[in-house]
DOKOL-161453 format. One record per residue (C-alpha): residue number from 1; residue in three letters; x, y, z. Coordinates in Angstrom, 2 decimals, m for minus. Each point is the difference from the previous one (the first is absolute). Example, Ala and Ser with C-alpha at 12.3 -4.5 7.8 and 13.67 -1.06 7.14 Angstrom:
! DOKOL-161453
+-----+------+---------+---------+---------+
! pos ! code !    east !   north !      up !
+-----+------+---------+---------+---------+
!   1 !  ala !   12.30 !   m4.50 !    7.80 !
!   2 !  ser !    1.37 !    3.44 !   m0.66 !
+-----+------+---------+---------+---------+
END
This chain:
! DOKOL-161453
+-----+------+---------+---------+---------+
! pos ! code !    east !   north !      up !
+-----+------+---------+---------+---------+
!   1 !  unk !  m17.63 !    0.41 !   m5.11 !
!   2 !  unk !   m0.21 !    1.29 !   m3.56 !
!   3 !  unk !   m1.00 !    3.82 !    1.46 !
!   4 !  unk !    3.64 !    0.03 !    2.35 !
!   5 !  unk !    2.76 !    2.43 !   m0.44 !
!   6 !  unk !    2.70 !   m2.53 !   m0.80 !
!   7 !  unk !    3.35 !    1.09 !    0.46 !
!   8 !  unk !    1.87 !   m0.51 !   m3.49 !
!   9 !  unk !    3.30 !   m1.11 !    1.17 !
!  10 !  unk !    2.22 !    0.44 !    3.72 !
!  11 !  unk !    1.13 !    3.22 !   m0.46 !
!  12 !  unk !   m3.54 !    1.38 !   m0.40 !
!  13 !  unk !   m0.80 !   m2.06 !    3.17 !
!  14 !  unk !    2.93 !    1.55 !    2.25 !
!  15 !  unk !   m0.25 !    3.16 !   m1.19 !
!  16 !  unk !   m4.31 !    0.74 !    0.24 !
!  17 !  unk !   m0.81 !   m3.20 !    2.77 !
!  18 !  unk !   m3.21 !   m0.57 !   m0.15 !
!  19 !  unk !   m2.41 !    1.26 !    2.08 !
!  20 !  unk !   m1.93 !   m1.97 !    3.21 !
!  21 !  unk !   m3.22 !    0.49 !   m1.91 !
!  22 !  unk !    1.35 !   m1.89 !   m3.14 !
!  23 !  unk !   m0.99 !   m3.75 !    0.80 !
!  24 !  unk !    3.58 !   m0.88 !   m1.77 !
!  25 !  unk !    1.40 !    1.70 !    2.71 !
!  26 !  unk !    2.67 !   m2.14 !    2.03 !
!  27 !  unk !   m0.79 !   m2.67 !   m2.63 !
!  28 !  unk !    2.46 !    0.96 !   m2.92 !
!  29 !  unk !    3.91 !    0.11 !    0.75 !
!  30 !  unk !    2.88 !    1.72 !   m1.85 !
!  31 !  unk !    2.69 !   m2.07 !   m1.26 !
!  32 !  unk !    3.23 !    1.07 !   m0.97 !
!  33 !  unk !    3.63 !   m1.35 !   m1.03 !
!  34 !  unk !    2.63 !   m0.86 !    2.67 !
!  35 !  unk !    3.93 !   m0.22 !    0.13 !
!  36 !  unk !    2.51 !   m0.67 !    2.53 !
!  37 !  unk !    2.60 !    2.13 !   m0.69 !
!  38 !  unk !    2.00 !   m0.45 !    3.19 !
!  39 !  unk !    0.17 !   m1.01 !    3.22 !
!  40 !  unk !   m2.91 !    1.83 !    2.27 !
!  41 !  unk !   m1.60 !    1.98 !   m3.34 !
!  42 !  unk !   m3.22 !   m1.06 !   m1.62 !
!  43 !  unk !   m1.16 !    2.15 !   m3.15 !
!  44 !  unk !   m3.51 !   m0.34 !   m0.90 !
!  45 !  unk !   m0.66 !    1.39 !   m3.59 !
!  46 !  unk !   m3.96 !    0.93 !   m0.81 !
!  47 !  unk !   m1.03 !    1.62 !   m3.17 !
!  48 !  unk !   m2.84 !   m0.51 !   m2.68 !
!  49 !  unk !    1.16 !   m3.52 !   m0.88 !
!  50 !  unk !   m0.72 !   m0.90 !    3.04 !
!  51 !  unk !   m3.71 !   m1.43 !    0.38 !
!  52 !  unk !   m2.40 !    0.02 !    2.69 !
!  53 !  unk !   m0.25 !   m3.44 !    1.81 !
!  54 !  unk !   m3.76 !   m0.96 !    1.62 !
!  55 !  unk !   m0.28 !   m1.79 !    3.11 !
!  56 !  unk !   m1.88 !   m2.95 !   m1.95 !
!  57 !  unk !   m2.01 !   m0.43 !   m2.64 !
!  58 !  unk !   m3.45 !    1.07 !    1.29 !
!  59 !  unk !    1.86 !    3.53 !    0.28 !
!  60 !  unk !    1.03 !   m0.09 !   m3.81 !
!  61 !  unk !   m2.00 !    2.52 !   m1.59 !
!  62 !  unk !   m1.49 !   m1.69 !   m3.63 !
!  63 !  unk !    1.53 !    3.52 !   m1.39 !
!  64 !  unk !    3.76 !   m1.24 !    0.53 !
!  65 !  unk !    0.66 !   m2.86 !   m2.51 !
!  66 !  unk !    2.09 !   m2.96 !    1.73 !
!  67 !  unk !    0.58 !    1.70 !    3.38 !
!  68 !  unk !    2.16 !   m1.19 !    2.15 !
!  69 !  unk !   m0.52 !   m0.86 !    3.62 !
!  70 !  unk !    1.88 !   m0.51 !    3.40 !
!  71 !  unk !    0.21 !   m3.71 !   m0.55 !
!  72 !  unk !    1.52 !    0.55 !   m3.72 !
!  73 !  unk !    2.86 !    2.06 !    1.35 !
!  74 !  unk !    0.78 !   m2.50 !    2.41 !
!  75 !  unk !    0.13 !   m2.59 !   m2.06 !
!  76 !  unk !    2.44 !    1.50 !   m2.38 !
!  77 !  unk !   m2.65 !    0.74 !   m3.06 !
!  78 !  unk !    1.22 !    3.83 !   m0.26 !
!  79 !  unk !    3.49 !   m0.51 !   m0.35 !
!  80 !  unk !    2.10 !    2.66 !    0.84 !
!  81 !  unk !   m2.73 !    1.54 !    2.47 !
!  82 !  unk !   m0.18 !   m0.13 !    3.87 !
!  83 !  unk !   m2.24 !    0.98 !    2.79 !
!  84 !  unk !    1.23 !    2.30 !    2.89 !
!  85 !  unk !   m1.67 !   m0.25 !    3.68 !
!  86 !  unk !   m0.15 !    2.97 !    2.30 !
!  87 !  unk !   m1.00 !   m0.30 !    3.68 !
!  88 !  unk !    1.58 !    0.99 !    3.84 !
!  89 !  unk !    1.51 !   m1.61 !    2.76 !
!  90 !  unk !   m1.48 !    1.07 !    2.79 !
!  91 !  unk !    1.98 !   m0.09 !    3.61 !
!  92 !  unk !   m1.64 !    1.18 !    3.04 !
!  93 !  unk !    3.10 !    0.59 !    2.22 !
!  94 !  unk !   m1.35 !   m0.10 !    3.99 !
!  95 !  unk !    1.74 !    2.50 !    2.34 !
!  96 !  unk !    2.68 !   m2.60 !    1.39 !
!  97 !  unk !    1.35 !   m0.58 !   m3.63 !
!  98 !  unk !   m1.21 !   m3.15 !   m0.93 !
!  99 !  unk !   m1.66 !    0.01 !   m3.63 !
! 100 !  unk !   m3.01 !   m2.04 !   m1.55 !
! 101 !  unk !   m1.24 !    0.13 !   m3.48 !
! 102 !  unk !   m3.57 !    0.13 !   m0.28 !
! 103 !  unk !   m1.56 !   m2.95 !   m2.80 !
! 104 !  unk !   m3.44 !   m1.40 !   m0.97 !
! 105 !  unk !   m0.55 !   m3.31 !   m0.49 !
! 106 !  unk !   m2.39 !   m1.11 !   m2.81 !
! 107 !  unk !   m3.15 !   m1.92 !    0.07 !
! 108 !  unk !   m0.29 !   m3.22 !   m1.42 !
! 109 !  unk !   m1.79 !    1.15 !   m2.86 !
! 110 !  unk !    2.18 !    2.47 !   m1.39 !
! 111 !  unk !    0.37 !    0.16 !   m3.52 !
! 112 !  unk !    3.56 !   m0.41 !    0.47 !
! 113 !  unk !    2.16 !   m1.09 !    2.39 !
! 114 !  unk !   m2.25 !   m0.90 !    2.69 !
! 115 !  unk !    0.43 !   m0.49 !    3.35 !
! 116 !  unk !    3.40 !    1.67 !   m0.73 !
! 117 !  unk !    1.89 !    2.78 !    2.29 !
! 118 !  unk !   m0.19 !    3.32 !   m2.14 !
! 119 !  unk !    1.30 !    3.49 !    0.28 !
! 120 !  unk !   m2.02 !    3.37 !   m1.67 !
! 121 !  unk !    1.01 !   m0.09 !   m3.64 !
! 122 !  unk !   m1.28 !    0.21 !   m3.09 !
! 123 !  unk !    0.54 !    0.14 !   m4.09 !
! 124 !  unk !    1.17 !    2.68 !   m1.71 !
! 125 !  unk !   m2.42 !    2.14 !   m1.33 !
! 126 !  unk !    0.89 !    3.48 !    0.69 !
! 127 !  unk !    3.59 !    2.02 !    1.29 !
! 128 !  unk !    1.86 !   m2.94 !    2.15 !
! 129 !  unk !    0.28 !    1.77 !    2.58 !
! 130 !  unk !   m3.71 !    1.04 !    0.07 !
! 131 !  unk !   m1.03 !   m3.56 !   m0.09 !
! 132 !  unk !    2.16 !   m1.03 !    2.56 !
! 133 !  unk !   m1.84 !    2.37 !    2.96 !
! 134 !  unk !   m3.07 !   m0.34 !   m1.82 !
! 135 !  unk !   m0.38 !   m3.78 !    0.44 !
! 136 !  unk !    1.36 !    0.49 !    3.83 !
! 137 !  unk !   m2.81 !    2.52 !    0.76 !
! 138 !  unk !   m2.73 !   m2.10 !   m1.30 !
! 139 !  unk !    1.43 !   m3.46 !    1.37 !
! 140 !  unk !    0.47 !    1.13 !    3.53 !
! 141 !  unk !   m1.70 !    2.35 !    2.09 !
! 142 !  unk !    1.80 !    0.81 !    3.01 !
! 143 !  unk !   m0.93 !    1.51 !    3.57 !
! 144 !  unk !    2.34 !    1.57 !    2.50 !
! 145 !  unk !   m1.94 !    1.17 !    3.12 !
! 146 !  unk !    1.97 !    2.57 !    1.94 !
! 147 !  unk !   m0.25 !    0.11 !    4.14 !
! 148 !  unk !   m2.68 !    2.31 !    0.30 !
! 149 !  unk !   m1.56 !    0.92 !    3.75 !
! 150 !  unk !   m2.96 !    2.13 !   m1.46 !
! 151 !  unk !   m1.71 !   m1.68 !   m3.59 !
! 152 !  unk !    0.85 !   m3.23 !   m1.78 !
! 153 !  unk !    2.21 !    0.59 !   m2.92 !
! 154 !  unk !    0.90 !   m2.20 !   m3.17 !
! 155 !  unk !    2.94 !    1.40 !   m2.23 !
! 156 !  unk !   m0.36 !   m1.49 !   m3.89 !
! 157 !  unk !    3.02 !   m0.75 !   m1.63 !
! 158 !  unk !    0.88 !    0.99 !   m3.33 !
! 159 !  unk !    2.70 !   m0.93 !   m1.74 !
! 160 !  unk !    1.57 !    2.73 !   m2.85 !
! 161 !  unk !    2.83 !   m0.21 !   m2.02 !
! 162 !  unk !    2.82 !    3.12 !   m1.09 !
! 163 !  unk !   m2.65 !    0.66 !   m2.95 !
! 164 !  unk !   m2.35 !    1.13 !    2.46 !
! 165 !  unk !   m3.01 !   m0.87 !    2.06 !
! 166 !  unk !   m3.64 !   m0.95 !   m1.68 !
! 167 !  unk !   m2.14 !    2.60 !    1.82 !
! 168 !  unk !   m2.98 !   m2.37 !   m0.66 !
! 169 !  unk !    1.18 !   m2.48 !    2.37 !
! 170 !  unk !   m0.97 !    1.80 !    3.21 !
! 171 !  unk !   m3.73 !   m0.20 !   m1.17 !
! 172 !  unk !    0.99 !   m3.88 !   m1.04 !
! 173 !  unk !    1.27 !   m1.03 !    2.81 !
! 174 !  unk !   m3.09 !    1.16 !    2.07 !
! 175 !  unk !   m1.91 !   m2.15 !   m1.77 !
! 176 !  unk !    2.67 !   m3.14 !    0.37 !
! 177 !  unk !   m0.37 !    0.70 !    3.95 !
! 178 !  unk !   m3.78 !   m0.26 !   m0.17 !
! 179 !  unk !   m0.24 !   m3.08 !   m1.83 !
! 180 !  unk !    2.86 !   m1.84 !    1.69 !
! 181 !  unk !   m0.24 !    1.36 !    3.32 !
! 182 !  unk !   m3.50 !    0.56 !    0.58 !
! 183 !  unk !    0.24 !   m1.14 !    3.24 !
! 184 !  unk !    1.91 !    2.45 !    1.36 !
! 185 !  unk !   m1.98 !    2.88 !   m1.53 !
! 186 !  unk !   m2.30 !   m0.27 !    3.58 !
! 187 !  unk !    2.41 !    1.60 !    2.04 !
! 188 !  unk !   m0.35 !    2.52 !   m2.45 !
! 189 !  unk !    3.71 !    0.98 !   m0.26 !
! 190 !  unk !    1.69 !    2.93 !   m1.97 !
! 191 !  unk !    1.49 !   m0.81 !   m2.92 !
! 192 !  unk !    2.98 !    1.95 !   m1.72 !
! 193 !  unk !    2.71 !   m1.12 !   m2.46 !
! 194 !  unk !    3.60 !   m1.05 !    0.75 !
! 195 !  unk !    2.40 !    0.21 !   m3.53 !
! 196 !  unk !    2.25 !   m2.47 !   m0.17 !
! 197 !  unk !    2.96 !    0.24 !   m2.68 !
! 198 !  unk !    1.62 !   m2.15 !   m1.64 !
! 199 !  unk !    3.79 !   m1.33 !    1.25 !
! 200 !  unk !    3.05 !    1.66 !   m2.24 !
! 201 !  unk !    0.81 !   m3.23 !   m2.45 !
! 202 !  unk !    0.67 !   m2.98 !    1.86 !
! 203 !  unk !    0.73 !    0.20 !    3.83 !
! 204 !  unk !    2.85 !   m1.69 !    0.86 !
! 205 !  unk !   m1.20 !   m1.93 !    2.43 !
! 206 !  unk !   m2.09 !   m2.09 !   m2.23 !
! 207 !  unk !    3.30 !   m1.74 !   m0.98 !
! 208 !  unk !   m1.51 !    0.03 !   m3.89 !
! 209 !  unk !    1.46 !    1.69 !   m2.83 !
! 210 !  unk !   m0.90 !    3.49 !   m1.33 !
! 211 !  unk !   m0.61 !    0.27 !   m4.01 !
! 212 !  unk !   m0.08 !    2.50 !   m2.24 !
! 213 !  unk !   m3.30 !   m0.48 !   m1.96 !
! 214 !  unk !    0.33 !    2.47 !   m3.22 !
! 215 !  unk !   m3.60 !    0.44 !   m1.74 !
! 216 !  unk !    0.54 !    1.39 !   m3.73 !
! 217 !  unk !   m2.62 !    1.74 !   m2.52 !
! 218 !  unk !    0.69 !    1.80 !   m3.03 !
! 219 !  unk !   m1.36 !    2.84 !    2.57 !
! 220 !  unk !    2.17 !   m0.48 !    3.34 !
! 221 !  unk !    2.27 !   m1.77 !    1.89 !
! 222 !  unk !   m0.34 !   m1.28 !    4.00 !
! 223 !  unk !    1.83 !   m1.22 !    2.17 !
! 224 !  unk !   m1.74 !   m2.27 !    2.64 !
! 225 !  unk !    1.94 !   m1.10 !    3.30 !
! 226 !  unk !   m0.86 !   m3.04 !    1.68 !
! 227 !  unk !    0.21 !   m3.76 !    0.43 !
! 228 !  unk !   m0.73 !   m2.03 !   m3.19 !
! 229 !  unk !   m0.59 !   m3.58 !   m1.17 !
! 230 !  unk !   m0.79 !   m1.64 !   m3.19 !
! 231 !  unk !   m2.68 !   m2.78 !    0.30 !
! 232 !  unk !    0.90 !   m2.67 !   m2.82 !
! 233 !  unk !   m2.55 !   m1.75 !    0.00 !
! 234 !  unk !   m2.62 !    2.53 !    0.13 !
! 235 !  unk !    2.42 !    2.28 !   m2.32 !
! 236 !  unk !   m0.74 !    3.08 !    2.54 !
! 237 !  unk !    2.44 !    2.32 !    1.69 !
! 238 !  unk !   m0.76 !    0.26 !    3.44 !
! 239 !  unk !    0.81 !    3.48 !    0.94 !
! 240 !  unk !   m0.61 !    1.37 !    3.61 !
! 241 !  unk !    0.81 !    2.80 !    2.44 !
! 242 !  unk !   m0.04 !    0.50 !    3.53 !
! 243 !  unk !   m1.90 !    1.18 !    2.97 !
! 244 !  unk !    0.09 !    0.06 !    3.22 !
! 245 !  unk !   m2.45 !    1.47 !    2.41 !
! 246 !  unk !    1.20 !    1.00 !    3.37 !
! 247 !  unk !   m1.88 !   m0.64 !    3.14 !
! 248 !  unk !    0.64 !    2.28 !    3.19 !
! 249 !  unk !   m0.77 !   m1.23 !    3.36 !
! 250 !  unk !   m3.10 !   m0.57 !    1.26 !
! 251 !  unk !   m1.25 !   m0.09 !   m3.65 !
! 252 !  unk !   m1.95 !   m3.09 !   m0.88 !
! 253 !  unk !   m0.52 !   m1.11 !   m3.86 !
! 254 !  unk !   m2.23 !   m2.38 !   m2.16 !
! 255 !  unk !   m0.51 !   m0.28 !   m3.77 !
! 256 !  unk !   m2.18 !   m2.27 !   m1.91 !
! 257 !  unk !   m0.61 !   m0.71 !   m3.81 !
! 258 !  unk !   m1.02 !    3.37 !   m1.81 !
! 259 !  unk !   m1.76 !   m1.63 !   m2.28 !
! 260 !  unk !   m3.39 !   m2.12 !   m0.28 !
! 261 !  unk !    2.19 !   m3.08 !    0.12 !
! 262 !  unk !   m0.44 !   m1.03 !    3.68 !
! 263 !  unk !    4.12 !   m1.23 !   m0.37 !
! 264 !  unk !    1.45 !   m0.68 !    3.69 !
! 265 !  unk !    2.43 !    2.35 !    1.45 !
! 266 !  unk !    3.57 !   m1.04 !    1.14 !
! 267 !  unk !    2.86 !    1.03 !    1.48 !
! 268 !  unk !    2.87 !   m1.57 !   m0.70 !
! 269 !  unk !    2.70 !    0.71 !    2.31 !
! 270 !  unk !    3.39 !    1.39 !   m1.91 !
! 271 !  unk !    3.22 !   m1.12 !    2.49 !
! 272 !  unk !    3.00 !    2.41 !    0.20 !
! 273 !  unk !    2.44 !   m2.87 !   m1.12 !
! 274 !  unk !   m2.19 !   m1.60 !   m3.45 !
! 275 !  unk !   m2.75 !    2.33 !   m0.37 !
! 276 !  unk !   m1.86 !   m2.07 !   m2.19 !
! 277 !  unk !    0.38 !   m3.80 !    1.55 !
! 278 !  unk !   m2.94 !    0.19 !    1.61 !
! 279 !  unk !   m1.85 !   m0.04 !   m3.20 !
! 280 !  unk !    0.08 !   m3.77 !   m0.68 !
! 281 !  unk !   m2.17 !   m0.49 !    3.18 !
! 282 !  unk !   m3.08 !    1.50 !   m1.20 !
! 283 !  unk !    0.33 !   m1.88 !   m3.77 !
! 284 !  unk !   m1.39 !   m0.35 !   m2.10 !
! 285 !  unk !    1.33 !    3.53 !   m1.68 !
! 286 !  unk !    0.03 !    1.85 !   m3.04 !
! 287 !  unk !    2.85 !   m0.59 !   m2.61 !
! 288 !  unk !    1.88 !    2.99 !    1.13 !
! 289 !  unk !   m0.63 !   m0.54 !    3.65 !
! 290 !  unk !    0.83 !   m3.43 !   m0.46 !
! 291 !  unk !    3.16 !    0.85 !   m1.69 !
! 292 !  unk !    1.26 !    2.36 !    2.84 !
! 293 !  unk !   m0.81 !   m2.78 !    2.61 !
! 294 !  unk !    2.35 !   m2.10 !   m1.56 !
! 295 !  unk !    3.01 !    2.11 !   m0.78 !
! 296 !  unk !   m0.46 !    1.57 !    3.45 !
! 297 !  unk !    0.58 !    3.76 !   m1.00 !
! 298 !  unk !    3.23 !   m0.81 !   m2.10 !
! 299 !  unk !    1.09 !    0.95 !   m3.18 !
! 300 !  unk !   m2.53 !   m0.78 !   m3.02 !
! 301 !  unk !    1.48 !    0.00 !   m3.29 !
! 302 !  unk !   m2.03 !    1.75 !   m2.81 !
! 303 !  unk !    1.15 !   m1.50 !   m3.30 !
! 304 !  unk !    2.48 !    1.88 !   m1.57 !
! 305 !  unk !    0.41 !    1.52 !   m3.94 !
! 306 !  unk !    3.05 !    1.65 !   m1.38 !
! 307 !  unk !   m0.91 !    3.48 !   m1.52 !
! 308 !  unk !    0.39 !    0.05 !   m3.73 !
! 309 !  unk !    3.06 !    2.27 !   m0.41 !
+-----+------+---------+---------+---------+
END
């Protein structure tokens, strides 16, 4: 890996992501400082101090002298340095109201948590924002097939955020159908493209807490709005937003993995009352899935700092 464009430190990462053609790519995380300065408001500080963090150490190029990795962050060997997770929730809400958030369960020999309930997310390695849909449209490829009298039709959902909608995932998620829905290709239906935004924030009736997720540079300052959870033991912050896709009658739906990774689709049903208690009966989960099945959509304290005055 001696020949690699090697990011020199997080800011270069966030601000020039490398491209899909780089082998490093989705393989090397930014890592930045973060305070609690108050109750719901998360600032996450990223500037040239800040070093690029590879997903292990097969990934650490011999050009970048003790490199740190995923597992060193976790384990508390860059002090002063955390990890931040962007993915979506994804809600498919049927015509009669009731809602059900679509997961993938892993295989047993996933190289981490395996066997484990998961939602579309991913490191940081790019605007947060930008990851978040990003890891949602390659994780799950979604069909809607309108009532149609004349042809077959199959509507591809992509998911965009208020930064805009990757034109390249039309083409993309052609090629997801194909792969994962090959069967259905011999009805030979038409396809077209259904854009699904993002939810404002946090909808309220998720029954979780909205944060105000504040990334700094020495070049800008954003303002991210969603739900938020720092992982302890993994020292991550779990950062998410919202979706929900809305089915009309006489619509029917399916989604699968996206990716190559064969995981098992599942819908977990979200009640009106505790949208999240059905969670703990399709365990084991994630950390942060695991987390909301136990505190049943309450309150989730983030620890808190004092701002030096």
């Amino acid at each position: 890996m001696r020949s690699l464009s090697v990011p020199a430190n997080a800011l270069e990462l966030l601000l020039a992501p490398l491209p899909e053609t780089n082998p490093l790519s989705d393989k090397v995380y930014v890592t930045g400082r973060l305070d609690f300065p108050g109750s719901g408001r998360i600032t996450l500080t990223v500037d040239a101090e800040c070093p690029p963090v590879f997903l292990n150490a097969r990934y650490a190029p011999e050009s970048v002298p003790n490199a740190l990795t995923v597992a060193d962050v976790a384990q508390g060997r860059a002090p002063g340095l955390s990890l931040v997770s962007g993915g979506l929730f994804v809600v498919l809400r049927k015509p009669n109201g009731k809602r059900t958030l679509l997961t993938l369960r892993r295989d047993a020999n996933a190289p981490s948590a395996p066997r484990c309930l998961t939602e579309p997310a991913g490191r940081m390695d790019a605007d947060l924002l930008a990851v978040c849909v990003r890891e949602a449209n390659e994780e799950i490829i979604a069909v809607i097939q309108p009532v149609s009298e004349v042809r077959p039709q199959a509507e591809l959902l992509i998911f965009y955020s208020e930064a805009g909608l990757t034109a390249h995932w039309n083409s993309r998620k052609e090629i997801q159908y194909q792969r994962r829905f090959g069967h259905a290709l011999s009805g030979n239906p038409q396809l077209s493209s259904r854009c699904i935004p993002l939810s404002a924030g946090v909808p309220a009736w998720t029954g979780l807490p909205q944060t105000r997720l504040t990334i700094r540079t020495p070049h800008s300052t954003q303002d991210c709005f969603g739900y938020a959870w720092f992982d302890e033991a993994h020292n991550t912050l779990e950062f998410r937003r919202f979706v929900e896709i809305q089915l009309k009658p006489g619509e029917s739906f399916a989604f699968k993995d996206g990716e190559a990774f064969g995981r098992e689709p599942v819908f977990v049903p979200m009640p009106t009352q505790d949208p999240w208690s059905s969670l703990g009966k399709f365990g084991p989960l994630t950390p942060l899935l695991e987390r909301l099945s136990q505190a049943g959509g309450g309150e989730h304290p983030l620890p808190v700092e004092t701002e030096s005055v």
